[in-house]
Every structure is written in structure tokens, then in C-alpha cells.
N, C-alpha and C positions, 0 to 999 in steps of 0.2 A: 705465577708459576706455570710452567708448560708441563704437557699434558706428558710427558717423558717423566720427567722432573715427577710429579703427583705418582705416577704408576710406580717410579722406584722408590720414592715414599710408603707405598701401601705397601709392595713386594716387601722390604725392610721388616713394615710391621708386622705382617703375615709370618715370616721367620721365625721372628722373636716373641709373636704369640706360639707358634710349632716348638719352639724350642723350650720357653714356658712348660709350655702342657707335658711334653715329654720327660723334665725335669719332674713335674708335678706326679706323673702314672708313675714313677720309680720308687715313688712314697707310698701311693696308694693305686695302685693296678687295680685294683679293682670299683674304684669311681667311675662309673657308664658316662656320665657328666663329662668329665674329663676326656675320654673316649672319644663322643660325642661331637664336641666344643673341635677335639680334633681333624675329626673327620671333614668337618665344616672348615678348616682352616687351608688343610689341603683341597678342596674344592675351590677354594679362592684364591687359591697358588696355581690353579690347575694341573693340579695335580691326583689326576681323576683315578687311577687308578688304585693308588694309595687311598683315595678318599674310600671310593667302593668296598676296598679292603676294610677299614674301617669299620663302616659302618655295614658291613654282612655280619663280620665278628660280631658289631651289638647286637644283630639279628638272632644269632644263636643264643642269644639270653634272654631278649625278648621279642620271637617269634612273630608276634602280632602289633608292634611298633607302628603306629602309623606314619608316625614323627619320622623315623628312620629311614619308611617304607617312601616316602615323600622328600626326604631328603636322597637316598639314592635315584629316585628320577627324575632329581633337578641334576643331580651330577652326569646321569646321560642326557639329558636333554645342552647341557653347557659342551658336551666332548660329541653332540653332532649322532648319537647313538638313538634315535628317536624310537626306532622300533623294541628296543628293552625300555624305554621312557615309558612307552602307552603300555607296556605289560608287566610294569613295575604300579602303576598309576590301578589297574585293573584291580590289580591284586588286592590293594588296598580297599576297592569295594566291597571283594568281599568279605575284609574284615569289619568295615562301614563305608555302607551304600551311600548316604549322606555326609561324606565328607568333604568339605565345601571346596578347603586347599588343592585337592587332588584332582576334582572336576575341574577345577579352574585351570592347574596344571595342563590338566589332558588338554584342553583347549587351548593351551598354549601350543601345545606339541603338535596338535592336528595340523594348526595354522601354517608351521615352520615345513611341516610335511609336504604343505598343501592341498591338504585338503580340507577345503572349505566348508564344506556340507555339514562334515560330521561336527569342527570347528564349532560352528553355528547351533547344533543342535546340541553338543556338548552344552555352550554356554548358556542355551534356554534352559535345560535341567539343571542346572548352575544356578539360574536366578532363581527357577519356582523354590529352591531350597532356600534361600535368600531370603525369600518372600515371605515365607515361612505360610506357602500354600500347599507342603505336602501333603497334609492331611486332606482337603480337599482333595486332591489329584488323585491319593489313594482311594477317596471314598467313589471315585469318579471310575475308578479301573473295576473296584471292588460292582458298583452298582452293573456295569455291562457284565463283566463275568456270570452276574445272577440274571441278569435278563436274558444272554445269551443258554442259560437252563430253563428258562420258563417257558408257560404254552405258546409264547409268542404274539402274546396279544398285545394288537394296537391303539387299545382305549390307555389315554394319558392318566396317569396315575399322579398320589400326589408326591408318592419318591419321585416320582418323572421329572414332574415339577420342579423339585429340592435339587436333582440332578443339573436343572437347565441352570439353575441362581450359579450354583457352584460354576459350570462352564461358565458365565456369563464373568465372574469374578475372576479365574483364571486368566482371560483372555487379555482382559481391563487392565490388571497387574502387565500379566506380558507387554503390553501397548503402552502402559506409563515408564517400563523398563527402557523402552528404544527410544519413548519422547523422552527420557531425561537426558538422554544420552544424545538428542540430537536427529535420530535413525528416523527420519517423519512416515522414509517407504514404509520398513518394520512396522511403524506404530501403525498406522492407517492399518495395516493390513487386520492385526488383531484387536483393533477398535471395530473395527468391522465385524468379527467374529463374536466379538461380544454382543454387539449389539441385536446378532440374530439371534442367539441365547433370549438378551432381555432386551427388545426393542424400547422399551420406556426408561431408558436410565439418562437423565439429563446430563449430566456430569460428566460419558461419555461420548455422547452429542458434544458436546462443547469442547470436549478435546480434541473429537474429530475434527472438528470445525478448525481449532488452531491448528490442528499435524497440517491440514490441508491449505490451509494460509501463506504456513511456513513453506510449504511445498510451492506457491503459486498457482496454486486449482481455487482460486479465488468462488466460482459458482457453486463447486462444491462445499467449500467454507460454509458459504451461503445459505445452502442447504441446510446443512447441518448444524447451523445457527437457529435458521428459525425453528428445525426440529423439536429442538432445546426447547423454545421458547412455548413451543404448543404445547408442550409436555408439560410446562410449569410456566405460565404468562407472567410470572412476578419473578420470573431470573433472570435479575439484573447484570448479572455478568455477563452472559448469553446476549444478552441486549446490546449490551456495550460492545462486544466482541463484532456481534454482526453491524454496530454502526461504523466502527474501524473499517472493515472490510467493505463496506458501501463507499465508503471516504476513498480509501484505496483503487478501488476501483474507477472514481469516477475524474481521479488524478492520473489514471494510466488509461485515459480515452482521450 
């Protein structure tokens, strides 16, 4: 079937769910469901304006709709509207700040913007909710705000301490987010940040050791192999890891 042929297949169906629903509200006008289902129908007919219409009307019944608030800025994000996108997306924080759909959205919409920064930084607040490291993160903003009141003293304390694990944990997460993904620059970068948190985590050693394999810093690997291995002499993975990379190496001379 060509790809003409498939699109007036969907168009067809899109119709005849439109015309459905519209059948359907003359029964019961007042099913949000139905509304809803519609609003969605016409966005996939592009038919954006309609749709908007739509689902504002639902807005006026239910105010704080995230559902809705997230379906209107997929609808300007599809008709090219990007900047009512990100302040449709906004909005919805502050009805909930951790609303995963909406982050992810906005980061849709940065990218098409182009802007990469924000993009980017979008999606790392994207993950730690993911992660389900907010609480850390907040116990993490919560602890400076109370140091930034204190006398200002610089003897390490053992909240200090509790502070550095959390960073140390943050960071690990962020770094296993970009190696799953592939991202080796990303991970290295916050394997790294971890590790001056907590210099002694073997597990992070050894990831380093892979981001950087994968990357071709083969001495770095290296490094960060035997790190591992000083840290815990009976981690056999770490061992094995750094005998690959020995191998590797001594096949590319």
C-alpha cells in the first residue's frame, strides 16, 4: 500500500471517528470523554484550530486539566506555534512541577526551536524525575539554602557528608542515563562528577572505564580500571574489563 493510499485511509477514519463523536455529543453533550476523544480527532486531521477550540471549552470545566493542558501543546507544537507550546507546557507546572509528559514535551519543543541548551537541560530534569531522585535533589537545594543562613563555617559536618553521598548518587544516575543511551561524552562527564562526591565507588570506576573504551581513550579506560580494582582487589568484572582493554590495545599497535 503507498503511503497516499495509507494517509487516505487514516483521513477516512479520522472522519468517521469526527462524525461518530458528534453523533455521540447530541445524546449526551455533556460527556467531557466525548469532547475530549474529539478534540484529539481533529488534531489528527489537522485540524488545529478546531481542536484548540475543543479542548479550551474543556478547560472552562476543568480549569486545572493537565491531560488537556498537554494536549493543547501537542496541538501547537504539530501547527508550528512553538512559542504558545512552551507557555501552554509552563503552565502546567504550575499546576504540577513534576509532570513527566510536559517536561518531556517542552523538550521536544526547545529542540524544534532550536534551542539546544535549554533542550538539554529540560531533559536532565526530565530524567532526575524519572529517576525518582527528586527527593534527593530537593534535600540537596533544601541543605544549601540552610548553609547559605549559617555562620559559615567550614569544618565538614556529618549533614556535609550526607550532602556529598546524595551528590555522588545524582550524578551516577545522570551518567548511567547517557550510557544507556549511548551518550559516552554526557556519561564520562557525570561519572566524573560523581566520583569527586565519592571517590571510592567501584561501580563507578568501572563504568568510567567502559564510557571511555567505548569512546577510544583506551589509557583512560585503563586507569579507571585499575581504580576499580584498588578499591576492591576481588572485582572481577573490573578485572576482566581491564584485560579486554589490554587485548585491545595491544592488537591496535
Amino acid at each position: 500500500m503507498s503511503n497516499k493510499s495509507e494517509s487516505e485511509r487514516i483521513d477516512k477514519n479520522q472522519k468517521t471517528k469526527i462524525n461518530t463523536l458528534n453523533e455521540a455529543l447530541k445524546m449526551s453533550s455533556k460527556n467531557k470523554s466525548l469532547w475530549f476523544n474529539l478534540g484529539v480527532a481533529y488534531k489528527h486531521m489537522k485540524m488545529y484550530d478546531k481542536s484548540v477550540e475543543l479542548f479550551k471549552y474543556l478547560l472552562q470545566i476543568e480549569p486545572e486539566s493537565v491531560n488537556i493542558l498537554n494536549e493543547i501543546g501537542m496541538v501547537y507544537i504539530e501547527n508550528y506555534d512553538y512559542d504558545k507550546a512552551v507557555e501552554t507546557f509552563k503552565r502546567i507546572f504550575e499546576i504540577d512541577p513534576n509532570n513527566k509528559k510536559a517536561w518531556a514535551n517542552l523538550s521536544k519543543v526547545y529542540i524544534k526551536k532550536g534551542e539546544h541548551f535549554k533542550a538539554h537541560k529540560v531533559a536532565q530534569h526530565n530524567m532526575i524525575i524519572k529517576s525518582d531522585l527528586l527527593n534527593e535533589w530537593n534535600n540537596l537545594g533544601s541543605f544549601y539554602r540552610r548553609k547559605a543562613k549559617s555562620d559559615g563555617s567550614k569544618n565538614p559536618n556529618k549533614q556535609e557528608l550526607n550532602i556529598e553521598i546524595i551528590n555522588a548518587k545524582i550524578w551516577k544516575k545522570m551518567g548511567l542515563y547517557y550510557f544507556n543511551k549511548g551518550d559516552f561524552n554526557n556519561a564520562i562527564k557525570f561519572f566524573k562528577r560523581s566520583l569527586l562526591a565519592n571517590t571510592n565507588n567501584k561501580n563507578v570506576w568501572n563504568k568510567l572505564g567502559i564510557a571511555y573504551q567505548n569512546n577510544g581513550q583506551l589509557e583512560k579506560a585503563i586507569n579507571a580500571f585499575k581504580r576499580a580494582v584498588e578499591i576492591d582487589p576481588k572485582f572481577e568484572i573490573a578485572w576482566n574489563n581491564l584485560s579486554k582493554v589490554y587485548e585491545i590495545k595491544l592488537h591496535s599497535n
